[in-house]
ZAFIMI-656099 format. One record per residue (C-alpha): residue number from 1; x, y, z. Coordinates in steps of 0.5 Angstrom, whole numbers, plus 500, padded with zeros to 3 digits. Example, Ala and Ser with C-alpha at 12.3 -4.5 7.8 and 13.67 -1.06 7.14 Angstrom:
! residues 2
n,c1,c2,c3
1,525,491,516
2,527,498,514
END
This chain:
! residues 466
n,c1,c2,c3
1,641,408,859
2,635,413,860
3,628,411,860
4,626,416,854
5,631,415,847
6,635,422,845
7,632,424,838
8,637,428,837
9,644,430,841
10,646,437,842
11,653,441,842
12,655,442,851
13,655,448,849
14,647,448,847
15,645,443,852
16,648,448,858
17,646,454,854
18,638,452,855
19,639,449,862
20,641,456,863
21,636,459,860
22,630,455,863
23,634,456,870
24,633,465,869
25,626,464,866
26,623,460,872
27,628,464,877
28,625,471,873
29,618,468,874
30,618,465,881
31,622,469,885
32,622,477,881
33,614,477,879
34,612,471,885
35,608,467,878
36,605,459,880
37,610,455,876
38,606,453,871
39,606,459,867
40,615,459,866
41,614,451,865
42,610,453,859
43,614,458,857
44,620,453,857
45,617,447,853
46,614,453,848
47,623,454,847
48,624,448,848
49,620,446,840
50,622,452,839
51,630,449,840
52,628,442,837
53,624,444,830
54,629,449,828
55,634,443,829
56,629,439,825
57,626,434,829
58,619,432,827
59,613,435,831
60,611,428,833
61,617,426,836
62,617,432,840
63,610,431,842
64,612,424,844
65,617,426,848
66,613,430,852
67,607,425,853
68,612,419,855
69,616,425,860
70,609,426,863
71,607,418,863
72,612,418,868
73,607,421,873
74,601,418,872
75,602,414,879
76,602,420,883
77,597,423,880
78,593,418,882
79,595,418,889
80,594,424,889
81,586,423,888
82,586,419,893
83,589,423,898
84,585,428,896
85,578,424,898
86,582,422,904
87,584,429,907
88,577,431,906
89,574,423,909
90,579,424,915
91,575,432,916
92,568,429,917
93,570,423,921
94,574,427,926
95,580,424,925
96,585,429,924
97,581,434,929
98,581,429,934
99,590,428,933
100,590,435,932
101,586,436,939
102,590,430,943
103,597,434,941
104,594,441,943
105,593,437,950
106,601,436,952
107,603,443,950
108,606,446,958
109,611,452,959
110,617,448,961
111,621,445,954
112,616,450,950
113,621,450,944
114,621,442,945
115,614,443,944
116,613,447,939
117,616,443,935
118,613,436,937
119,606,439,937
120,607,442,930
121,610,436,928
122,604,433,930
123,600,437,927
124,604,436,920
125,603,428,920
126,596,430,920
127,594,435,915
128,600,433,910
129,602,441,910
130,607,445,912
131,605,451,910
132,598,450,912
133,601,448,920
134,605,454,920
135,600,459,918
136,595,457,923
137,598,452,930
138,605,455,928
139,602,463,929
140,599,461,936
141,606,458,939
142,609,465,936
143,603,468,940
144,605,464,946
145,613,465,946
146,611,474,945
147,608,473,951
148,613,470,955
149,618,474,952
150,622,468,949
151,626,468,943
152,621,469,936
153,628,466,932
154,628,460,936
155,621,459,937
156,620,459,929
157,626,455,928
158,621,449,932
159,615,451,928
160,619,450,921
161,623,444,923
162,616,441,926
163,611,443,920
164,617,440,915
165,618,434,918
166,611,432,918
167,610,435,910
168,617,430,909
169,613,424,913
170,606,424,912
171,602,420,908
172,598,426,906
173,602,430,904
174,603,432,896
175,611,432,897
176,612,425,900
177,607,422,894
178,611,426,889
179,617,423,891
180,615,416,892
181,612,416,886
182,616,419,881
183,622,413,883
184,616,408,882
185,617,406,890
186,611,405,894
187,609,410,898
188,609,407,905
189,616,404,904
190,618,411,902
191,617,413,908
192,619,407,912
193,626,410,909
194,626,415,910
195,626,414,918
196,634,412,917
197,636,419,916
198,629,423,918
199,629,419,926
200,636,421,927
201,634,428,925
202,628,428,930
203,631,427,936
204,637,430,934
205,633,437,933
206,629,435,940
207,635,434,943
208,637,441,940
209,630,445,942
210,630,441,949
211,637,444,951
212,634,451,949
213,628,452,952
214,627,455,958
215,625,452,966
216,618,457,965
217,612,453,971
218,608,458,968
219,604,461,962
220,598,464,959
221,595,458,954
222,589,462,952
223,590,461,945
224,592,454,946
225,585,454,949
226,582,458,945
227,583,453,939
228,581,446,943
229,575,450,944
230,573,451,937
231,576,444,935
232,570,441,940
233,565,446,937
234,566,442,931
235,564,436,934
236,569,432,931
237,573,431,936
238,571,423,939
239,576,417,941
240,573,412,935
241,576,417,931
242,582,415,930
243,580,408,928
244,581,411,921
245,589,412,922
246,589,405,927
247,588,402,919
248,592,406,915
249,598,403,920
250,596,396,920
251,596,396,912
252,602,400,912
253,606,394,916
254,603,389,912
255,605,394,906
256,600,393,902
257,600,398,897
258,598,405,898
259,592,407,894
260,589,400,898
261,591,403,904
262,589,410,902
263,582,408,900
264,581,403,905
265,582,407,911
266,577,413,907
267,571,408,906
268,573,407,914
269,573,414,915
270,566,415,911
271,562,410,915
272,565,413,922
273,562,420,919
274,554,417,920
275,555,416,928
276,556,425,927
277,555,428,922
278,549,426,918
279,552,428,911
280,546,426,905
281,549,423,899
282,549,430,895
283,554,433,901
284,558,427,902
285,560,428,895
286,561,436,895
287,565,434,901
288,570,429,897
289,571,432,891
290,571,440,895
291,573,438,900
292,572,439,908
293,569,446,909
294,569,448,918
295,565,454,920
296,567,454,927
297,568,462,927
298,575,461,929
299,578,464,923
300,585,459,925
301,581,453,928
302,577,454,920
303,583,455,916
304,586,449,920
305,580,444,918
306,578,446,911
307,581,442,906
308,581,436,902
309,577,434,896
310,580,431,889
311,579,439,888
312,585,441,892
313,590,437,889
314,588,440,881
315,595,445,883
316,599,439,884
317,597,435,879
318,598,440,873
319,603,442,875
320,607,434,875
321,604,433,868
322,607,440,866
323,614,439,870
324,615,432,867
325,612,434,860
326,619,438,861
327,622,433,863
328,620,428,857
329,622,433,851
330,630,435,855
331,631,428,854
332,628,427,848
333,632,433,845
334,638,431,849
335,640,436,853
336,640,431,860
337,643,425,857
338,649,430,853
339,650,434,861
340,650,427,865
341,655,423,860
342,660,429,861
343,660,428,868
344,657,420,869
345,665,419,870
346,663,422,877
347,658,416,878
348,662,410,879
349,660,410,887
350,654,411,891
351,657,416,896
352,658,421,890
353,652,419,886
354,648,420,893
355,653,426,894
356,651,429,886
357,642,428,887
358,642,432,894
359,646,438,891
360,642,438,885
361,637,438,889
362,638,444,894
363,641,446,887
364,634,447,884
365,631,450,890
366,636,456,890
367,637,456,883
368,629,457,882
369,626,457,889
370,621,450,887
371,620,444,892
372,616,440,887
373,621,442,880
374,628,440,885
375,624,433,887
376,621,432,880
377,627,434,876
378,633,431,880
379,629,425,880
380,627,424,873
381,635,426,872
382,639,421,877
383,635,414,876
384,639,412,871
385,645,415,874
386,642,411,881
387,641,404,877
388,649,404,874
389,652,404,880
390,647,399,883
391,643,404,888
392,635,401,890
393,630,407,887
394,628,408,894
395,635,411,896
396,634,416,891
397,626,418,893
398,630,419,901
399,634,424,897
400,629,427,893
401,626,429,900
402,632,430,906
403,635,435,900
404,629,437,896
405,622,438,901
406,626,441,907
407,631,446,903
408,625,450,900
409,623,454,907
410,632,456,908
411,632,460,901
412,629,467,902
413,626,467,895
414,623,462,895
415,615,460,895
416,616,457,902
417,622,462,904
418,617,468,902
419,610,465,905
420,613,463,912
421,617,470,913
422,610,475,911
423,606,469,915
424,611,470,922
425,613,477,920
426,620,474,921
427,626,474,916
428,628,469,913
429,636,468,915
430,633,470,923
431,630,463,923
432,635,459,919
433,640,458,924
434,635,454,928
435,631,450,923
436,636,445,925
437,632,439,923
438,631,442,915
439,639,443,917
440,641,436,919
441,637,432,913
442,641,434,908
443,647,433,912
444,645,425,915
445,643,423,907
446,650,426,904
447,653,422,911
448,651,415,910
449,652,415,903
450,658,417,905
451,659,411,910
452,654,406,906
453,649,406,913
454,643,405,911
455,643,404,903
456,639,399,900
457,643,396,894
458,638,393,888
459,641,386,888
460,639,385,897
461,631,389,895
462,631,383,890
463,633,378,895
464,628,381,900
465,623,380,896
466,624,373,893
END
């Protein structure tokens, strides 16, 4: 039934007895001392052979059984070498400067929230990073909406729900790849998936901030000015600039697969970089492995455009190996498979299988106030349970991300929660209300589950492709 055989078949007390206590250690560390989750992950898989010795499973298994756990997430981290040269080659072609710039060019007064929240969308397909977006375009919106006297609630509410939206569908961003590639499903289907509930969340949510915001002719743009000028400095903004992205969308429709489209549209990238930015070969490849450093003396527009480089994804990648290695010795030891067999009656259909993943999901991001442990742990826990009842993978990834990516910025404790609220200097809780795109994602997914709308079951994936 699972991909990694039980060695070893615990009581239900024991297994529930070492989810908790994994649960406490990472929850004690993550949201009492603000640690990385690196170090309560290896704390966890030390008590974990600890556990697996004492029950006199041979060190070799248990060793196996981590090694075969972090198997799983070898596609990933090669992607994730490839995203990192393609964030870092997309710098120095102008390509994201150029899409960032474009979207600073349609901000007015009038519909400010509804602006707000396409621009930092915009901005967040760009740069693949939710947080990044909010403490730099996210912090410029908040600066405008003081000045004109509107709402701080709302108008982060608009910068949450946009930045999430891009970290959900961007290419470039390290959630979306870990989701793809944990349930083995190509990267751009994943993401054409995910449109079915992320498309009606879009405009629900543009409707939403539309309706809210206030009939204002004028206001004082100088920050949004402010910040154009400086990405012109860079002199990376240039029409032939987006000819990058125009090829990562042609490859993405004929669906080839990602890490061709990924390096096709990086050499692109590269080649375009030569008409303006005269890097030798020794900086060209400090830049691909460091990543993209801007020096324009504008501390927002610089911390906006330096990124990327193969360097910049070690965090993610290590801790992918670590978190699945955990992985691979729960289920070697047991403890998954003894908790899901109790409960597997509960999986008999779809609706409560999509139902079950999602509030594991959210689960894991209130319990530990993790985004990438809710994607990696309830992927690795609901495939089996996804493939008995006759579910496609890409399903599960669509889960993993509307109940899993855009929870983590509604949690005050967690590592999102916690960033936004000193970052915008507003609680938590006061721009949750209004986070409606990361509200409605959860609920749309949970929904069509519920209907069967937009499920894809194995036996129709497998007549497509014939």
């Amino acid at each position: 039934m699972f991909r990694i055989k039980s060695i070893y078949t615990p009581k239900l007390s024991e297994a529930v007895g070492i989810i908790i206590a994994i649960l406490l250690i990472m929850g004690f560390s993550i949201i009492k001392l603000e640690a990385a989750p690196h170090i309560p992950i290896l704390i966890s898989i030390m008590m974990l052979f600890l556990f697996g010795l004492g029950k006199k499973v041979a060190y070799k298994e248990l060793e196996m059984g981590m090694a075969e756990g972090a198997k799983a997430g070898l596609p990933a981290i090669y992607l994730f070498f490839f995203i990192g040269i393609l964030i870092s080659s997309w710098m120095i072609s102008g390509t994201i400067p150029t899409l960032i710039y474009s979207g600073f060019s349609i901000v007015t007064p009038k519909f400010f929230y509804a602006l707000a929240f396409i621009v930092t969308s915009i901005v967040g397909v760009c740069i693949g990073s939710s947080l990044t977006t909010i403490a730099t375009i996210g912090i410029a919106f908040l600066g405008i909406s003081n000045a004109l006297g509107l709402s701080e609630a709302i108008t982060a509410g608009a910068i949450v729900s946009g930045a999430f939206f891009g970290d959900k569908m961007s290419p470039l961003s390290d959630t979306t790849n870990l989701a793809s590639s944990i349930i083995k499903v190509d990267l751009f289907e994943h993401i054409r998936n995910m449109m079915w509930t992320t498309g009606p969340a879009f405009i629900l949510s543009l409707l939403f901030f539309g309706v809210l915001s206030p009939d204002i002719s004028e206001a004082d743009l100088s920050k949004i000015n402010h910040y154009q000028e400086g990405l012109l400095k860079t002199d990376l903004v240039h029409w032939y600039s987006i000819i990058p992205i125009v090829i990562l969308l042609i490859m993405t429709v004929a669906k080839k697969p990602a890490l061709l489209t990924l390096a096709l549209s990086s050499v692109s990238a590269i080649v375009l970089s030569f008409i303006h930015h005269s890097a030798g070969g020794k900086e060209l490849f400090n830049i691909l492995f460091n990543g993209y450093v801007s020096h324009t003396g504008i501390d927002a527009v610089d911390s906006l455009l330096s990124r990327g480089g193969i360097d910049s994804m070690m965090f993610t990648i290590s801790l992918v190996i670590l978190a699945l290695s955990m992985g691979g010795l729960l289920f070697t030891l047991g403890i998954i498979p003894v908790l899901l067999n109790r409960v597997e009656h509960l999986f008999t259909h779809s609706s409560r299988t999509i139902a079950s993943a999602a509030l594991t999901a959210i689960g894991i991001n209130i319990l530990v106030g993790e985004q990438y442990l809710s994607i990696l742990l309830t992927g690795e826990t609901f495939q089996s349970s996804f493939q008995k009842v006759g579910l496609a993978r890409k399903n599960l990834s669509r889960v993993l991300e509307d109940a899993g990516t855009v929870i983590n910025p509604l949690v005050p404790w967690s590592v999102c929660g916690v960033f936004i609220s000193n970052v915008l200097g507003i609680s938590t809780l006061s721009y949750l209300p209004f986070s409606i795109f990361c509200l409605l994602s959860p609920v749309l997914t949970i929904l069509f589950g519920l209907t069967g709308k937009t499920l894809t079951f194995e036996d129709e994936e497998h007549k497509a492709v014939a």
